[in-house]
KEKE-3310 file (N, C-alpha, C; in steps of 0.2 Angstrom, whole numbers, plus 5000, padded with zeros to 4 digits):
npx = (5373:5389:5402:5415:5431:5434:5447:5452:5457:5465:5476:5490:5499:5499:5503:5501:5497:5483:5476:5483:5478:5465:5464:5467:5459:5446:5451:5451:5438:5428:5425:5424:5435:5447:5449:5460:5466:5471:5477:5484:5498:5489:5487:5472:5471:5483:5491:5491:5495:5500:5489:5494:5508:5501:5493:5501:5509:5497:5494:5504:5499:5488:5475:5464:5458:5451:5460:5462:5461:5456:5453:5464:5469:5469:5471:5486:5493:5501:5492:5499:5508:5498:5494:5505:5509:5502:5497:5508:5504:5494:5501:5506:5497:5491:5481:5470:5469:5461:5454:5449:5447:5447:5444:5451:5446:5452:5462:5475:5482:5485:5497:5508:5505:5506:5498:5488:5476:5465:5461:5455:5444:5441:5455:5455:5443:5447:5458:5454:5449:5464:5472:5463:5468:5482:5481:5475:5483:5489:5498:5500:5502:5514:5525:5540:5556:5562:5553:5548:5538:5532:5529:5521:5522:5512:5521:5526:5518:5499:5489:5477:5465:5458:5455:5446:5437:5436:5423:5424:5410:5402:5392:5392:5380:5384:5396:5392:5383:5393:5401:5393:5392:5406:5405:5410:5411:5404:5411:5404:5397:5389:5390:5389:5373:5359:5350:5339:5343:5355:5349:5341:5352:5358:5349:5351:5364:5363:5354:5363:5371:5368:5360:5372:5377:5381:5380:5371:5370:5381:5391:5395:5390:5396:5396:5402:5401:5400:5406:5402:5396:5389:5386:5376:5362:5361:5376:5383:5380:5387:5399:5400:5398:5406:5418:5411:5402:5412:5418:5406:5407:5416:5415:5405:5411:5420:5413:5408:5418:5420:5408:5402:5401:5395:5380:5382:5381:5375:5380:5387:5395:5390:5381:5375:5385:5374:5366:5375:5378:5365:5361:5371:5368:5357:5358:5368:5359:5350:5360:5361:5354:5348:5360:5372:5381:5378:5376:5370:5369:5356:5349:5356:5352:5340:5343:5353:5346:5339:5348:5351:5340:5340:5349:5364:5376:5390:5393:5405:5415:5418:5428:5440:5436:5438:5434:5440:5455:5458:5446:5438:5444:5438:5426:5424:5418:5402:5401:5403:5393:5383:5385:5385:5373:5368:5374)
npy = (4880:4879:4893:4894:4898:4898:4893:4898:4902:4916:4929:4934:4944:4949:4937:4926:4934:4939:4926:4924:4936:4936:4922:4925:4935:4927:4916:4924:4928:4914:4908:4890:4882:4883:4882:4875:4874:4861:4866:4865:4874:4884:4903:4906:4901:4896:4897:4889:4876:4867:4859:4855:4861:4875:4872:4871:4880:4889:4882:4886:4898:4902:4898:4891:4888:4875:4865:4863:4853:4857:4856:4839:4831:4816:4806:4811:4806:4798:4789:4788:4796:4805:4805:4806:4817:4826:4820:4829:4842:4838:4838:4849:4860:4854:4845:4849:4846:4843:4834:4837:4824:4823:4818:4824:4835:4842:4837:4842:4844:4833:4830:4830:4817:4804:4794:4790:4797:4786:4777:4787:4791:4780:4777:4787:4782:4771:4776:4781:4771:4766:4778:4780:4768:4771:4782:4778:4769:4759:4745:4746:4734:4736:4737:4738:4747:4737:4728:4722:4715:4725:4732:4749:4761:4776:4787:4806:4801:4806:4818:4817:4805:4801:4804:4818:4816:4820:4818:4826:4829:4834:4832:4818:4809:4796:4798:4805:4794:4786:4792:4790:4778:4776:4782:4795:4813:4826:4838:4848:4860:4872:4869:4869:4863:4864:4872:4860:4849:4847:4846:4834:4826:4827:4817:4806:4803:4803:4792:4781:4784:4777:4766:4759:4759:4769:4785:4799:4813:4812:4816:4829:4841:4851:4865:4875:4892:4908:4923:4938:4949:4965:4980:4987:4983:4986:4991:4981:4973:4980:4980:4965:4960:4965:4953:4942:4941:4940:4927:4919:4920:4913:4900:4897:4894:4884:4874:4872:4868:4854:4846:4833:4828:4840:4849:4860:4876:4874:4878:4892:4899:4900:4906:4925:4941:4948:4940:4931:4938:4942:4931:4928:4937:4934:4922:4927:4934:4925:4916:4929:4930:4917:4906:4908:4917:4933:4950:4957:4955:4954:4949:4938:4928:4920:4913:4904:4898:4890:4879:4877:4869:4860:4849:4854:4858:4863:4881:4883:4897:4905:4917:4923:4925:4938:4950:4964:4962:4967:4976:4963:4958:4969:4967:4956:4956:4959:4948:4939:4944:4936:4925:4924:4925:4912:4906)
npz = (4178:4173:4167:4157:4148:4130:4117:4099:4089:4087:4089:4080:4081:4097:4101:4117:4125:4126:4130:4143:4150:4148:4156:4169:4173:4172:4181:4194:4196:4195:4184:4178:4167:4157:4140:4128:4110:4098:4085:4067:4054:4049:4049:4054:4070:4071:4083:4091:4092:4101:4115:4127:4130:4131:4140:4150:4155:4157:4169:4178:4180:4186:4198:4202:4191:4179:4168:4153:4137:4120:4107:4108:4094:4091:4083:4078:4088:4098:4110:4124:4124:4125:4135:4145:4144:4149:4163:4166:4166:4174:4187:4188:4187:4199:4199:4192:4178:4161:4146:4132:4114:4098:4082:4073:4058:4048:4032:4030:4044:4044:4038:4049:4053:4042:4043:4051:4047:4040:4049:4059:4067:4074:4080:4088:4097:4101:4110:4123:4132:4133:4138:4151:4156:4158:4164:4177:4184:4178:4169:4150:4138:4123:4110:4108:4101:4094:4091:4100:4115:4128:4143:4149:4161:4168:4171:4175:4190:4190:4199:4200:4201:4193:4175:4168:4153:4138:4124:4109:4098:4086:4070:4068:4072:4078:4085:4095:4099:4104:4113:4127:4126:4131:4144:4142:4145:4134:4121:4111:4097:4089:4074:4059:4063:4070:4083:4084:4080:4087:4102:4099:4097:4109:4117:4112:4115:4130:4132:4127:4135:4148:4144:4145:4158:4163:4174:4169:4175:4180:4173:4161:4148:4138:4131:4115:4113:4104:4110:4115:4126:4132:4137:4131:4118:4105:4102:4103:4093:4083:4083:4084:4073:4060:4063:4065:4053:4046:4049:4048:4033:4031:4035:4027:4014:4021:4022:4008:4000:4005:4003:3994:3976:3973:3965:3951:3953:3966:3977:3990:3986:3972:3969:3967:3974:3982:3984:3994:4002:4008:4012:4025:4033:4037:4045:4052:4061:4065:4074:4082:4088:4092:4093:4099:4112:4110:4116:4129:4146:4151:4139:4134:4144:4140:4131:4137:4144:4138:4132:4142:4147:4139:4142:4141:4152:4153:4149:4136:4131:4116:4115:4107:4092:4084:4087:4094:4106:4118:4121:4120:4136:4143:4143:4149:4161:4160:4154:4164:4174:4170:4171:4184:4186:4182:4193)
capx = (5377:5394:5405:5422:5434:5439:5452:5453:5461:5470:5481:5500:5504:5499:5502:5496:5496:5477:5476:5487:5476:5459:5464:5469:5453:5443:5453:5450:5431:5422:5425:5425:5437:5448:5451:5464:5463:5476:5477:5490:5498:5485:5485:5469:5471:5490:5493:5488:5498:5500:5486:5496:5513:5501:5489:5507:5510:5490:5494:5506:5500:5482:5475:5459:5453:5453:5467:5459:5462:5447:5456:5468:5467:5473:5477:5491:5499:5503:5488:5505:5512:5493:5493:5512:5507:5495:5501:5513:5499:5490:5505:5509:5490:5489:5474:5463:5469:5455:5455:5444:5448:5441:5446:5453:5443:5458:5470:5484:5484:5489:5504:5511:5507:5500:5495:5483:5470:5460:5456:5455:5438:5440:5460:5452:5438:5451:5461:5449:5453:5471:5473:5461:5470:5487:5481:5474:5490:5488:5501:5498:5509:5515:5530:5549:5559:5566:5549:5547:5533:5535:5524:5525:5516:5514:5527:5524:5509:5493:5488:5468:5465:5453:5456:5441:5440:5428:5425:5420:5406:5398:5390:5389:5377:5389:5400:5389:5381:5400:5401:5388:5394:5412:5404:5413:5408:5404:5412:5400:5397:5384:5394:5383:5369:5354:5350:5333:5350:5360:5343:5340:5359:5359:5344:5353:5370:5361:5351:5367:5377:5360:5361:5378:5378:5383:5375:5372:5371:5389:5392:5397:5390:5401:5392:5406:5398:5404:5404:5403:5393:5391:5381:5369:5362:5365:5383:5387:5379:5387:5406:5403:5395:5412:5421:5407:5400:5419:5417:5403:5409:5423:5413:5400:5415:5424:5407:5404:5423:5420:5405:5406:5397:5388:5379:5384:5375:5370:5386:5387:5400:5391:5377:5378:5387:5369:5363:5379:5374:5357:5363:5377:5365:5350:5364:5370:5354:5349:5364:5362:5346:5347:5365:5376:5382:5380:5371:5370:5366:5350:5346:5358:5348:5336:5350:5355:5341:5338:5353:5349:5334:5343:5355:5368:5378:5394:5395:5413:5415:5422:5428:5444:5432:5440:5435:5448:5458:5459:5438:5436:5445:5434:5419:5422:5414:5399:5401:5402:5389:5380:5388:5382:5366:5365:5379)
capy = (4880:4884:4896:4893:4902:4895:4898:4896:4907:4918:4936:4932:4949:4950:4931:4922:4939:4940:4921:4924:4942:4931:4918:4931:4937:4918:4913:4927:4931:4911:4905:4885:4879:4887:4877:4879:4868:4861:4868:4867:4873:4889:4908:4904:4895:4891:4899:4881:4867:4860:4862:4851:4865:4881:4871:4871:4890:4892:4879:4890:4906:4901:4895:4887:4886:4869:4864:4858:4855:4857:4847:4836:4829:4810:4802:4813:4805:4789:4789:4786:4802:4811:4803:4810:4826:4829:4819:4833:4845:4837:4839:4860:4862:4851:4842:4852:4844:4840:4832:4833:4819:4824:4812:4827:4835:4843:4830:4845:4842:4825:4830:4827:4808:4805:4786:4793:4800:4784:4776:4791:4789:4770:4777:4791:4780:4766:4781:4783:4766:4766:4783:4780:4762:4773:4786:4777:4766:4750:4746:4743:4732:4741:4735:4744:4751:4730:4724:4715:4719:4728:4736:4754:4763:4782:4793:4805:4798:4810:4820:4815:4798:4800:4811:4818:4815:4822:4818:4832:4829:4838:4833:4816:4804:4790:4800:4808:4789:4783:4794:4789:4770:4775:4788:4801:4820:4829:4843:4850:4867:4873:4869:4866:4859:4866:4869:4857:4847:4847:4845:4827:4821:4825:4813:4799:4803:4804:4784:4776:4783:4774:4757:4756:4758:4777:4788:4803:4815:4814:4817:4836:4842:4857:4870:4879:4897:4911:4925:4946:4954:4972:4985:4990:4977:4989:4993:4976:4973:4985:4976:4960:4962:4963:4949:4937:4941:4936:4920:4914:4917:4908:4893:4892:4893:4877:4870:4869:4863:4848:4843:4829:4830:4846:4852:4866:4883:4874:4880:4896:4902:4902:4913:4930:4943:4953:4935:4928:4944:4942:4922:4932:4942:4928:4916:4932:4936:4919:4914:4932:4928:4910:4900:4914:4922:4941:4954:4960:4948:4951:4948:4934:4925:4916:4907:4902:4893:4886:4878:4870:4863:4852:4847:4855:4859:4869:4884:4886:4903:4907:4923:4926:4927:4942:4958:4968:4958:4974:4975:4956:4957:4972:4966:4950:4959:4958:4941:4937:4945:4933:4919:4924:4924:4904:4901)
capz = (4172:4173:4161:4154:4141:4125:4112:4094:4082:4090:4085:4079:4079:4101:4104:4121:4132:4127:4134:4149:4151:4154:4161:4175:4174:4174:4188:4199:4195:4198:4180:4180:4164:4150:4134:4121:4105:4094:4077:4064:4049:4047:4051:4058:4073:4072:4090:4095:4090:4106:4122:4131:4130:4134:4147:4157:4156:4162:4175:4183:4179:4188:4205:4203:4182:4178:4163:4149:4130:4120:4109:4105:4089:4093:4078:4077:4094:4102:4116:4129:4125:4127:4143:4149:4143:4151:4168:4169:4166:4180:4193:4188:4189:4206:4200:4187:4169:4158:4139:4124:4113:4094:4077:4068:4052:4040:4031:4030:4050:4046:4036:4055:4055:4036:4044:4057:4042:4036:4054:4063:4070:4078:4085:4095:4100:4107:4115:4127:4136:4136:4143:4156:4161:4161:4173:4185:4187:4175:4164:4144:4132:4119:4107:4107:4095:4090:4089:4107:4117:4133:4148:4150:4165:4168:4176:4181:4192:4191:4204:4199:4202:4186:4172:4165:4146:4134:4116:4104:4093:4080:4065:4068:4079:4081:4088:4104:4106:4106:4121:4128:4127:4132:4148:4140:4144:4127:4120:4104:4095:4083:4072:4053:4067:4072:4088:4086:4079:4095:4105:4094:4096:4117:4117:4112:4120:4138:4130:4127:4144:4152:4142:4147:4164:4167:4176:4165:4181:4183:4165:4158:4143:4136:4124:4112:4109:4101:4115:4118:4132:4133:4142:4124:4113:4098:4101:4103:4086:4077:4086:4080:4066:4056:4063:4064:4048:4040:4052:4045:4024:4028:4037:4021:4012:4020:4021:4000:3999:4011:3999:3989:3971:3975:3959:3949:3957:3973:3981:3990:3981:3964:3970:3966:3979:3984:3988:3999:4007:4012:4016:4029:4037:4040:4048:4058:4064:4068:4079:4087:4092:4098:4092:4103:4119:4108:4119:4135:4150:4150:4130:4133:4148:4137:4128:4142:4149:4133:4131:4148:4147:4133:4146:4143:4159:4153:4144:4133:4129:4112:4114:4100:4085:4078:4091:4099:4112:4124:4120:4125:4139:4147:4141:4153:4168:4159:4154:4172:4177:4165:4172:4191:4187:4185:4198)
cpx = (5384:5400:5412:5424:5436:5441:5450:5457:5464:5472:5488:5502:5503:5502:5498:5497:5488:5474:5477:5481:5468:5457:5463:5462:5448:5445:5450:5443:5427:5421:5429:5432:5443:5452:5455:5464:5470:5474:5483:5492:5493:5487:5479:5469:5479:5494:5492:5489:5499:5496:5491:5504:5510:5496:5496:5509:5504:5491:5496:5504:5491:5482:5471:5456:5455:5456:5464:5460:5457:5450:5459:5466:5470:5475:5483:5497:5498:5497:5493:5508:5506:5494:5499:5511:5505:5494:5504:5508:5496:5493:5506:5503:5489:5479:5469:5465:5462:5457:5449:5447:5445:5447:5450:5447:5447:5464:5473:5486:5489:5495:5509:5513:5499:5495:5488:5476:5462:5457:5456:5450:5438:5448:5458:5446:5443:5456:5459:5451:5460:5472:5471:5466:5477:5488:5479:5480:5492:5494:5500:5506:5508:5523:5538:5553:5563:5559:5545:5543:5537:5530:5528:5518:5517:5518:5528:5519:5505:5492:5477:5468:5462:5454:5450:5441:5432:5428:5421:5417:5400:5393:5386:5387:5381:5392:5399:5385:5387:5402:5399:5390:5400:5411:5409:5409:5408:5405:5407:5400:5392:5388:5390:5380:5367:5354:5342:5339:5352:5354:5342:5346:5361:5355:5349:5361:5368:5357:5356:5371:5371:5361:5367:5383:5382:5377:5376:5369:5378:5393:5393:5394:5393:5401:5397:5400:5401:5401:5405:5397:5393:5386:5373:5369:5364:5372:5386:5387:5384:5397:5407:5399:5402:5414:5415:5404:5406:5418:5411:5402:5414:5420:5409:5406:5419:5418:5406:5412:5423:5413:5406:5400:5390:5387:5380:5379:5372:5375:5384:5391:5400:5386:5379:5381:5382:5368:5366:5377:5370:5359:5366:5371:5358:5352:5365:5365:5350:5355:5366:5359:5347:5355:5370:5377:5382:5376:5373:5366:5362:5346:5350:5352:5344:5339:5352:5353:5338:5342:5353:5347:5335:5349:5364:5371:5385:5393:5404:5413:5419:5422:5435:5442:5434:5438:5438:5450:5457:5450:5435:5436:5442:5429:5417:5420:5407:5396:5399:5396:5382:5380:5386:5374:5364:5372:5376)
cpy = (4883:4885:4894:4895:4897:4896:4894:4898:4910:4925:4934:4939:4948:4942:4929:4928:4939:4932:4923:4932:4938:4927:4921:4933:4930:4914:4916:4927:4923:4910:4899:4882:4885:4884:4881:4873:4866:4863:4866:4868:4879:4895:4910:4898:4894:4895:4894:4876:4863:4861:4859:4858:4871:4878:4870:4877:4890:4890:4882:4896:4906:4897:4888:4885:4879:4869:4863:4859:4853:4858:4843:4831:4820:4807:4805:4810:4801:4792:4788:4791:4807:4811:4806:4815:4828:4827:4825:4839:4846:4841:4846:4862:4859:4849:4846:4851:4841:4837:4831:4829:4821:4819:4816:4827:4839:4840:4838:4844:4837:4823:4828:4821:4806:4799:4788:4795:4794:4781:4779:4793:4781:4771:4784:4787:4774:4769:4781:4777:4766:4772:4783:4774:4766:4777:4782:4769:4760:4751:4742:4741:4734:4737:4740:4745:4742:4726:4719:4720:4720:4732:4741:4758:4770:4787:4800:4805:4805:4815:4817:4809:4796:4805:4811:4819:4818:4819:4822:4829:4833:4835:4823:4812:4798:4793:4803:4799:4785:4784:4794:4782:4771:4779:4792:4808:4821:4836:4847:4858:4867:4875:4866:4862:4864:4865:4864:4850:4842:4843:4834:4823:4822:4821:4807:4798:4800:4794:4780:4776:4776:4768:4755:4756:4765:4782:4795:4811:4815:4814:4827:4836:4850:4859:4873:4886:4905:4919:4933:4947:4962:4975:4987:4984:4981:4991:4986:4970:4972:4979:4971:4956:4960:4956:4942:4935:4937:4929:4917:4916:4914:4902:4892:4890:4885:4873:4866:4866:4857:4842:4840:4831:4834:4848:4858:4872:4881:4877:4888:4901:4902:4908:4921:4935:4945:4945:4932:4934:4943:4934:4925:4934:4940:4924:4921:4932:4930:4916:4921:4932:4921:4904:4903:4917:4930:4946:4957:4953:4948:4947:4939:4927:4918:4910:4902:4895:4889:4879:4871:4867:4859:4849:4849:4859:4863:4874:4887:4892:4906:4915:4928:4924:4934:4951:4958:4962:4963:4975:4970:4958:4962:4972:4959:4952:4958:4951:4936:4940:4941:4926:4918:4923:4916:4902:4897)
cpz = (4174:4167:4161:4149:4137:4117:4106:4087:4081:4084:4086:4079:4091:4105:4109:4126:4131:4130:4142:4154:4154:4157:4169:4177:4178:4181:4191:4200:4193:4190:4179:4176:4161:4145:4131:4117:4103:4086:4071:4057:4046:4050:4057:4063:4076:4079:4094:4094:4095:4113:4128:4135:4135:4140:4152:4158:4160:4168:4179:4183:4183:4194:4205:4197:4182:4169:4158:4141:4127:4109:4105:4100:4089:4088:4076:4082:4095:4108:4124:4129:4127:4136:4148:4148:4149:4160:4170:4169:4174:4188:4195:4192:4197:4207:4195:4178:4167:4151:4137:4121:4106:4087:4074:4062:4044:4041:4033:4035:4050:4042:4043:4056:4048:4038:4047:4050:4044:4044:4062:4069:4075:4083:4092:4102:4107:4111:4123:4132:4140:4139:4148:4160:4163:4169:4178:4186:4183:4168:4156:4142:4127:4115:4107:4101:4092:4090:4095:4112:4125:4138:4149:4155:4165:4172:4171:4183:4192:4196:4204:4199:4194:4180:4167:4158:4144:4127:4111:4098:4091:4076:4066:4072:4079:4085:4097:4106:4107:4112:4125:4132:4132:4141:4148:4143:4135:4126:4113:4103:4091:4078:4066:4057:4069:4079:4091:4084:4086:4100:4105:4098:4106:4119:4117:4117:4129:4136:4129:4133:4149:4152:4143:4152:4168:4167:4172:4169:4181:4177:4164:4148:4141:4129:4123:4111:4109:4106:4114:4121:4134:4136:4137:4118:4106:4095:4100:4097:4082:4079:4084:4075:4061:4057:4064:4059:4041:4043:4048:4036:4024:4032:4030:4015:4011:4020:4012:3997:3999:4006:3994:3985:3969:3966:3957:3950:3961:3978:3984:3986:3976:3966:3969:3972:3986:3989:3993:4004:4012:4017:4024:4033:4040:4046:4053:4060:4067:4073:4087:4092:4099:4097:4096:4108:4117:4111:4124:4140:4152:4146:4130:4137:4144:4133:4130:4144:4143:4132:4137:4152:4142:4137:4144:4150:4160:4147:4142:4129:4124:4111:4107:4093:4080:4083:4094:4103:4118:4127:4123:4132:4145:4148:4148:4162:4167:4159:4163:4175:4176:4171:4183:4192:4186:4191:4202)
residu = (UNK:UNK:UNK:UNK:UNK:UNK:UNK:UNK:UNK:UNK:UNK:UNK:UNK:UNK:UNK:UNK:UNK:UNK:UNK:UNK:UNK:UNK:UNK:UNK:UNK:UNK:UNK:UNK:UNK:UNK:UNK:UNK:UNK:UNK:UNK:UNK:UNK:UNK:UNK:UNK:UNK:UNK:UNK:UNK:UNK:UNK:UNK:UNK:UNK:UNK:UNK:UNK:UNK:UNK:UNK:UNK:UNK:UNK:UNK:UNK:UNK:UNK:UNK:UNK:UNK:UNK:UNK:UNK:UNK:UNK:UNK:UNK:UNK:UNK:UNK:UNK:UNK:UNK:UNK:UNK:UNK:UNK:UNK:UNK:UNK:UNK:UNK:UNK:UNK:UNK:UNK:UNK:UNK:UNK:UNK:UNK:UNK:UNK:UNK:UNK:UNK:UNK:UNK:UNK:UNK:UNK:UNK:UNK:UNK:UNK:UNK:UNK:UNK:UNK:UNK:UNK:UNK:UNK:UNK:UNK:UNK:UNK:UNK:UNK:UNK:UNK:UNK:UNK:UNK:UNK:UNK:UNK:UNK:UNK:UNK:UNK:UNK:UNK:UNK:UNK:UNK:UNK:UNK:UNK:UNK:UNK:UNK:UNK:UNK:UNK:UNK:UNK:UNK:UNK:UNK:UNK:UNK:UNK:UNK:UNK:UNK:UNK:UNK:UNK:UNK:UNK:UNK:UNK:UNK:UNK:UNK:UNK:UNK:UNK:UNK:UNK:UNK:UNK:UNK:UNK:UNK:UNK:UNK:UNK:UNK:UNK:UNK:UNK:UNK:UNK:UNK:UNK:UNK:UNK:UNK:UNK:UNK:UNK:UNK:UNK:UNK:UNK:UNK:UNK:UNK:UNK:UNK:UNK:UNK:UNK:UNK:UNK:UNK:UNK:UNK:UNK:UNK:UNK:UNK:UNK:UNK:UNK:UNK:UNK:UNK:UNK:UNK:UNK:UNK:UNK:UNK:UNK:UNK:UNK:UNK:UNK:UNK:UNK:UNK:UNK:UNK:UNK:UNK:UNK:UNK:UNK:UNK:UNK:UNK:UNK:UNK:UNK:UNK:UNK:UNK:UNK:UNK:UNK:UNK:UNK:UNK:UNK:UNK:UNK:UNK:UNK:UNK:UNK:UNK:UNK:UNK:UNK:UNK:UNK:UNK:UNK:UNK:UNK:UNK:UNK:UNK:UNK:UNK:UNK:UNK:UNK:UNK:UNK:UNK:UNK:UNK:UNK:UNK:UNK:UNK:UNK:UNK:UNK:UNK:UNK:UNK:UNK:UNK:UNK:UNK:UNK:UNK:UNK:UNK:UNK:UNK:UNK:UNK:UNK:UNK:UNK:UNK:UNK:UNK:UNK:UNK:UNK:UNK:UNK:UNK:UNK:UNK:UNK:UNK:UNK:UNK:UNK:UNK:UNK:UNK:UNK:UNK:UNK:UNK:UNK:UNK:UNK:UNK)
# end
């Protein structure tokens, strides 16, 4: 199994020193990855509107993490700009770029490129070709600004012959046996899914990489999970308790928005306060247990090895959930110690 950081949310008052502070860390101390996402348009999040800008700061600022956006929203981009992006990525870093590939899930993103919305599912999916035919040297036709077709190849060339692509799936089963078909790695989270869920939708992923002639051994599957480590299972309780607690009223929240012709009073948000309560602290208590990196690396361990015997093979470690930054970052000794025990 191996560990990897990754970002999401972020502090606007501290910027990307808390980035730059565990990368620092993850580089020196035998952690394999560290994602950053794109976001935009939000408070939460909006320290990330482009992975491709802050994967070139990591790139120089790191020896041996590999690059990676965890992930570019594609219908917002021409797949020829992902590909130069991320090319120049490849050269700073000297070989360690990576890319998720996700459809995007809020229109306001797509205030960027309003077109990108309706077939934003089928342009991520044909991304996936054209990137790879540019990195490894092949030139696509493509149209110019008078309307006349025109071949265009990558510069500047790659330093990977291959670039590893992933494509984040969630919620739905097309999408993991899409990558499956495409021999994508996958990116996923417990994200509104179970993990008897998740369990279910890597079954088919690993059936369709098979029926389509990849080998599903030289595939990555990459667990999002929301991470602190600390010395006492009760202190580390009591720490992310608040901001995890707010994390998951503001998920049931966009959950009952996202809901088409939810009936009146099935919603969480018509329930009384006592009971969004108890809802809170079921969910809390169930992902401290088993959908979570929250603990101590021993309490942790079983999570672990749960995770994978489902085939999963990395873990992404979501650690700016909302405890300290200073907190995180000293806690990551623990983590690691976590992270040595399946090395």
């Amino acid at each position: 199994m191996d560990f990897s950081l990754i970002f999401f949310s972020g502090d606007e008052k501290k910027k990307y020193r808390f980035v730059m502070d565990a990368a620092t860390y993850a580089d020196d101390n035998g952690f394999h990855a560290i994602w950053t996402p794109e976001r935009h348009f939000h408070r939460f999040g909006g320290l990330y509107p482009n992975p491709s800008v802050l994967g070139a700061a990591l790139a120089v600022h790191t020896r041996r993490l590999q690059i990676r956006a965890g992930s570019v929203i594609l219908p917002l981009h021409s797949p020829i700009r992902v590909a130069e992006e991320w090319a120049v990525v490849d050269n700073l870093s000297r070989g360690r770029a990576g890319i998720a590939l996700a459809t995007g899930f809020s229109p306001v993103d797509f205030a960027i490129r309003p077109g990108g919305w309706t077939d934003r599912r089928q342009d991520t999916f044909d991304a996936v070709g054209t990137i790879r035919e540019l990195w490894e040297g092949a030139p696509v036709t493509v149209q110019d600004g008078l309307g006349h077709p025109v071949e265009v190849e990558l510069h500047p060339r790659p330093v990977q012959p291959e670039l590893p692509i992933w494509l984040t799936c969630t919620k739905s089963r097309e999408t993991f046996e899409t990558a499956g078909r495409l021999g994508c790695n996958v990116l996923t989270a417990l994200i509104d899914m179970t993990n008897e869920e998740l369990e279910e939708k890597l079954v088919l992923y690993r059936k369709a990489l098979e029926q389509h002639g990849h080998d599903p051994d030289a595939t990555t599957v990459t667990l999002m999970l929301h991470t602190f480590i600390g010395t006492d299972l009760d202190e580390v309780r009591r720490t992310v308790w608040p901001p995890f607690s707010e994390y998951l009223r503001s998920f049931f929240t966009v959950v009952d928005s996202q809901k088409k012709n939810l009936a009146p009073g099935a919603g969480v948000r018509d329930i009384s306060a006592a009971d969004q309560d108890e809802l809170i602290r079921f969910a809390f208590d169930k992902y401290f247990e088993k959908g979570a990196l929250l603990g101590t690396p021993d309490s942790c361990r079983a999570v672990v090895e749960r995770f994978a015997g489902m085939g999963v093979t990395e873990i992404a470690c979501l650690i700016d959930f909302g405890v300290d930054e200073d907190l995180v970052v000293a806690s990551l000794a623990e983590l690691n110690e976590l992270r040595k025990a399946f090395a």
